[in-house]
N, C-alpha and C positions, 0 to 999 in steps of 0.2 A: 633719080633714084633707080632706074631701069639697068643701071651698069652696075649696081649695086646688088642686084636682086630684093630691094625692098622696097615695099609700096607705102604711102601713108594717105589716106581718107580723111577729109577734114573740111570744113564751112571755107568757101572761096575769103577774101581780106582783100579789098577794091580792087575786084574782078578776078584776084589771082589765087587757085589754091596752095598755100605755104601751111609750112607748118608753124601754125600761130594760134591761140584759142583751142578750144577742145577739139582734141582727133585722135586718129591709131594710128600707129607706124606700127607695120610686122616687119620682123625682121627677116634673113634668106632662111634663118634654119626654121623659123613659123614662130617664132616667139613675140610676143604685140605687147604694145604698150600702149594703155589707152587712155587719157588722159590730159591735160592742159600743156601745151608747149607755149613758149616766149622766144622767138628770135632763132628757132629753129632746135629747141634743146628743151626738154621736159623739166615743168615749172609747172607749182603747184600741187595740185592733190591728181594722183593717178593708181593706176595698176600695173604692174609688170608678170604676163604671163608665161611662164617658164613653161614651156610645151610639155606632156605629162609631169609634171615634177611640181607642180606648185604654183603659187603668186606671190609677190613681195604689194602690198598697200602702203604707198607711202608721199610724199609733200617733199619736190625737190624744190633746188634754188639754182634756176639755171646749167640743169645739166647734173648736179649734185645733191645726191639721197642726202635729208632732213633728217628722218625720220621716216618708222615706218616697223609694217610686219610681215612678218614669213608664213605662209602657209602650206603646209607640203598638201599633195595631189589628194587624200584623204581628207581635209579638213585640220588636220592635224596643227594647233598654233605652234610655232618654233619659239622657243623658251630660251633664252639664251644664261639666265641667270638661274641655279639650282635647275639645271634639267634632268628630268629622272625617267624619261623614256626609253623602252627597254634598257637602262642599266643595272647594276646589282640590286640596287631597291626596291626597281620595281621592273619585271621582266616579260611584263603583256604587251602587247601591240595595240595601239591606239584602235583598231575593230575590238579587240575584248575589254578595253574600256571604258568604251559607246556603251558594246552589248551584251558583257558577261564571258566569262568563259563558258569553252566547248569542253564537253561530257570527258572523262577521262579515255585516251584512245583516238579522240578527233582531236587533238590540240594543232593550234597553225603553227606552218613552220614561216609563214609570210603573213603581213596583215595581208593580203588580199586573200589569201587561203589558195592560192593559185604556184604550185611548186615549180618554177621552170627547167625545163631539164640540164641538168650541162654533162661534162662527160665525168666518166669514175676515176676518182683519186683528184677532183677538182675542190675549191670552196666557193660556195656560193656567198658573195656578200652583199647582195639586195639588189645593185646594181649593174654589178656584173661576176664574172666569174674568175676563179685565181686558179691558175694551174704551175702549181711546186713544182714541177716536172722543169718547164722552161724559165718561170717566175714572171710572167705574162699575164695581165687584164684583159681581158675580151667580152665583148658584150655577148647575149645571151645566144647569137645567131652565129657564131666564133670566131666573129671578125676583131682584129689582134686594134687592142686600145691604147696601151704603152704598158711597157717594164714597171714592174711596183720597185719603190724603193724598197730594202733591207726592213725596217723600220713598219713598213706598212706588211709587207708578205710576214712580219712572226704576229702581228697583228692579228692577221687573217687567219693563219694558223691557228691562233689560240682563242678566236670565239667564231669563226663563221663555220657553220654546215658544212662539212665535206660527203662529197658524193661516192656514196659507198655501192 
């Protein structure tokens, strides 16, 4: 796994450590999964850590998700059926559904209440930034992510933050 850039920690299997019985495999970008493997391939009940962004809990069958759930980096459960986070029904962020809303004047423009900067005439869409100008994603530090499709930039336009 050394050529790979990923490591895995786990109880030796007559003398050797494999990956078999409960252990983590991190992956090169730091993503881990921790968990039961069978035959070199995740089996059973484990965890998959999505480096800031969440975890998926779930029971594979050699190598293939069972079953299971999403939890974004908040706590947040991912709902896949009637989801009604910030959509037109309901437009709070899972922080002011914990804890209320902020006083009129402090409303969050992000659950973490944390505005990243990007540059003017950009849109921010949570994860990174759209700039009309080129039609370019770039993450928040302005290194170029890919082209948005047509499809996604009137998207962007028509509900993300623009930086005025």
């Amino acid at each position: 796994m050394n050529l790979t850039g990923s490591t895995f920690e786990g109880e030796p299997h007559r003398g050797v450590v494999k990956m078999e019985g409960q252990g983590k495999f991190t992956f090169p970008n730091g993503d881990v999964y921790d968990g039961n493997f069978e035959d070199g391939m995740f089996h059973g009940n484990g965890t998959l850590y999505i480096s800031e962004k969440g975890k998926f809990v779930g029971r594979w069958d050699r190598g293939r998700v069972i079953d299971g759930e999403y939890f974004f980096a908040d706590g947040l459960k991912a709902e896949m059926d009637d989801w009604d986070y910030c959509s037109q029904k309901d437009r709070r962020f899972y922080s002011e559904r914990q804890n209320g809303l902020q006083p009129a004047g402090q409303s969050l423009h992000t659950n973490t209440g944390v505005i990243p900067s990007i540059p003017q005439g950009c849109y921010d869409t949570g994860a990174s930034y759209y700039d009309p100008s080129t039609g370019n994603l770039h993450n928040y530090s302005g290194v170029f992510l890919r082209k948005a499709s047509q499809d996604e930039a009137d998207w962007i336009v028509l509900h993300c933050r623009v930086q005025r």
